[in-house]
MIDOSE-1310 file (N, C-alpha, C; in nm, 2 decimals, decimal comma, always signed):
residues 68
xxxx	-0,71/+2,21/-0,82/-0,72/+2,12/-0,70/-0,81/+2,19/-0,60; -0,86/+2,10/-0,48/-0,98/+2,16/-0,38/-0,85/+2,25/-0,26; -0,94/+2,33/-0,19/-0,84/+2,39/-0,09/-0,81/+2,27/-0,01; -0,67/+2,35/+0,02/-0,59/+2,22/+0,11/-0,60/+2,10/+0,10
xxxx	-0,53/+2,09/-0,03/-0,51/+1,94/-0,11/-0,42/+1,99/-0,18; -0,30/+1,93/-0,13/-0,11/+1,89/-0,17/-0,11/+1,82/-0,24; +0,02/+1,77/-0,30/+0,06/+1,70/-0,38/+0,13/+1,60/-0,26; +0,15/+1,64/-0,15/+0,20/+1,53/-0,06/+0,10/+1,45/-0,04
xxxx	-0,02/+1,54/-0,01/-0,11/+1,44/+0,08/-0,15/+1,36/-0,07; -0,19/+1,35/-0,20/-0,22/+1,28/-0,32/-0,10/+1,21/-0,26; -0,01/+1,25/-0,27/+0,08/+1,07/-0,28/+0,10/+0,99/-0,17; +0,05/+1,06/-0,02/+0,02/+1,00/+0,12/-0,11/+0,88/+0,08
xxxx	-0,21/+0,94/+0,05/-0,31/+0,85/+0,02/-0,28/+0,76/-0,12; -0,23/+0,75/-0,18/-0,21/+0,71/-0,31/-0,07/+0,55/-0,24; -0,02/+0,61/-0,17/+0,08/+0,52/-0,12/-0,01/+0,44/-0,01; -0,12/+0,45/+0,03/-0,24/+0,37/+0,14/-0,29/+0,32/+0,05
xxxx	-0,33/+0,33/-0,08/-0,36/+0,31/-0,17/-0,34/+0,13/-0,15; -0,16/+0,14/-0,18/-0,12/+0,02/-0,23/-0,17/-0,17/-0,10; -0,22/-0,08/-0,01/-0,25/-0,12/+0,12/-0,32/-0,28/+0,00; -0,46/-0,25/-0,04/-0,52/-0,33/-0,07/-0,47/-0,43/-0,18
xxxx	-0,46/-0,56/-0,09/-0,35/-0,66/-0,13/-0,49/-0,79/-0,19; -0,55/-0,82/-0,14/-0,69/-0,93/-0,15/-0,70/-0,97/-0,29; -0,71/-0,93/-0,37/-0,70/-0,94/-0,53/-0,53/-0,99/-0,57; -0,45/-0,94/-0,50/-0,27/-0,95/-0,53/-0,31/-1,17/-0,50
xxxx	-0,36/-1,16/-0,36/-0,35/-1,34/-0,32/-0,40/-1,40/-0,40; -0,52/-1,33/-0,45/-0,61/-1,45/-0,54/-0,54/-1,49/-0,67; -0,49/-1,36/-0,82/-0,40/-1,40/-0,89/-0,30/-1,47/-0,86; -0,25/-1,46/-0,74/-0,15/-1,53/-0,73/-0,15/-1,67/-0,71
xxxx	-0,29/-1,71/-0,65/-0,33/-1,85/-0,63/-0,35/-1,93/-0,77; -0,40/-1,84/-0,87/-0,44/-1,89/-0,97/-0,32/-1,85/-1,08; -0,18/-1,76/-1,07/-0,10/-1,77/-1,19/+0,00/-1,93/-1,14; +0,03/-1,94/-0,98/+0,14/-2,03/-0,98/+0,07/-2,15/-0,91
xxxx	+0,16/-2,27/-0,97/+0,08/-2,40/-0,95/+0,17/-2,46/-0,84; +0,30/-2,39/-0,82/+0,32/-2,49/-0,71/+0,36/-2,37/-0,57; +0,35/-2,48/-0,48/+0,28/-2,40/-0,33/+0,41/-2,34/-0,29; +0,54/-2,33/-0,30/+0,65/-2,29/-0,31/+0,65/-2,12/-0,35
xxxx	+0,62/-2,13/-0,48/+0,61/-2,00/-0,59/+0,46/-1,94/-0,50; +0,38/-1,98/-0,46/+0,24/-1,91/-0,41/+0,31/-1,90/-0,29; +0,39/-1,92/-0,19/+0,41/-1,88/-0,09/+0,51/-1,76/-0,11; +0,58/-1,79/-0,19/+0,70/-1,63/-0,23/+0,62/-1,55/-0,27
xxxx	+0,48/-1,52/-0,34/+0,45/-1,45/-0,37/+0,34/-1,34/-0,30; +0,30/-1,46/-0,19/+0,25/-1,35/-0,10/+0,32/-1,33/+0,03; +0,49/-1,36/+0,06/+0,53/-1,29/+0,13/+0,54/-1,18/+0,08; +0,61/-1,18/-0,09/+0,61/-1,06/-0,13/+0,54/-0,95/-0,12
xxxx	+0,41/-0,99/-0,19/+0,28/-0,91/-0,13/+0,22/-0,82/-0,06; +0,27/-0,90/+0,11/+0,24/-0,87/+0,24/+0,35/-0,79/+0,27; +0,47/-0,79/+0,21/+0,56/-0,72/+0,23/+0,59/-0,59/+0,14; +0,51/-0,60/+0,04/+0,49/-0,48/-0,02/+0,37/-0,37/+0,03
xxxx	+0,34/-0,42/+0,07/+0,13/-0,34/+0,18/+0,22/-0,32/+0,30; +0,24/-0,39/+0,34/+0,27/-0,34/+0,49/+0,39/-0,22/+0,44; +0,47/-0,19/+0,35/+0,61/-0,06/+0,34/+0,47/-0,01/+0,28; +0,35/+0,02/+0,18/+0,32/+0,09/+0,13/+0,25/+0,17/+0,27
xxxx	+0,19/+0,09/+0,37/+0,09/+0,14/+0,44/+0,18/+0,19/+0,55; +0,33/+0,20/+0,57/+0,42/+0,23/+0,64/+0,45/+0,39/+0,54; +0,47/+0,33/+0,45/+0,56/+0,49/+0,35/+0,38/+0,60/+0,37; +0,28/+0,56/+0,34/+0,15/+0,62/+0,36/+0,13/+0,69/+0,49
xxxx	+0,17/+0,67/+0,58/+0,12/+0,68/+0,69/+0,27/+0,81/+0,68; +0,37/+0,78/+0,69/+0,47/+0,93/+0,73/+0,43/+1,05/+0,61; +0,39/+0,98/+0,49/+0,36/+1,10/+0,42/+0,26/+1,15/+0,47; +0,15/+1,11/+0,53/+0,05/+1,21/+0,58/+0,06/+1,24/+0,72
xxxx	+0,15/+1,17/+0,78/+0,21/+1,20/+0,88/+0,22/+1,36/+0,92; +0,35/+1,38/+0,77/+0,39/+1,50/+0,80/+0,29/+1,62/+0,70; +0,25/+1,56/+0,61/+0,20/+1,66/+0,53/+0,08/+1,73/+0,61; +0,01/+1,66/+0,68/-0,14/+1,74/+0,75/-0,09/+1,80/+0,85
xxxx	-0,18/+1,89/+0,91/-0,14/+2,00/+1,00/-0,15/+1,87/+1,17; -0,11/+1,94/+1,25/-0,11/+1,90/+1,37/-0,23/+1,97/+1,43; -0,33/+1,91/+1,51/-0,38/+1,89/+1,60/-0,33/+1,99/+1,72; -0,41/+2,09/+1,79/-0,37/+2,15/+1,89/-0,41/+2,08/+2,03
């Protein structure tokens, strides 16, 4: 691995990762036909990005050095 590159900070950015949802909306427009099942599925969605980019952000939170 490069200097100063953890295994936290891989799974800090790896969990930002999950952020990108844009591709999640579109299958979902196109697996379910009724607007019921497409709307559960991108609360779900939106609600899985926003904890990933929530759990991302404290793991690099704490893993990088502080700033003097």
């Amino acid at each position: 691995m490069p200097n100063k590159v953890t295994w936290s900070r891989i799974y800090g950015v790896s969990c930002l990762a999950g952020v990108g949802f844009t591709m999640s909306l579109f299958v979902s427009d196109l697996a379910f036909k009724s607007a019921s099942f497409t709307d559960e599925a991108k609360i779900g969605i939106l609600a899985a990005s926003f904890i990933s980019g929530i759990a991302g952000y404290l793991f690099l939170h704490n893993a990088l050095p502080r700033r003097a």
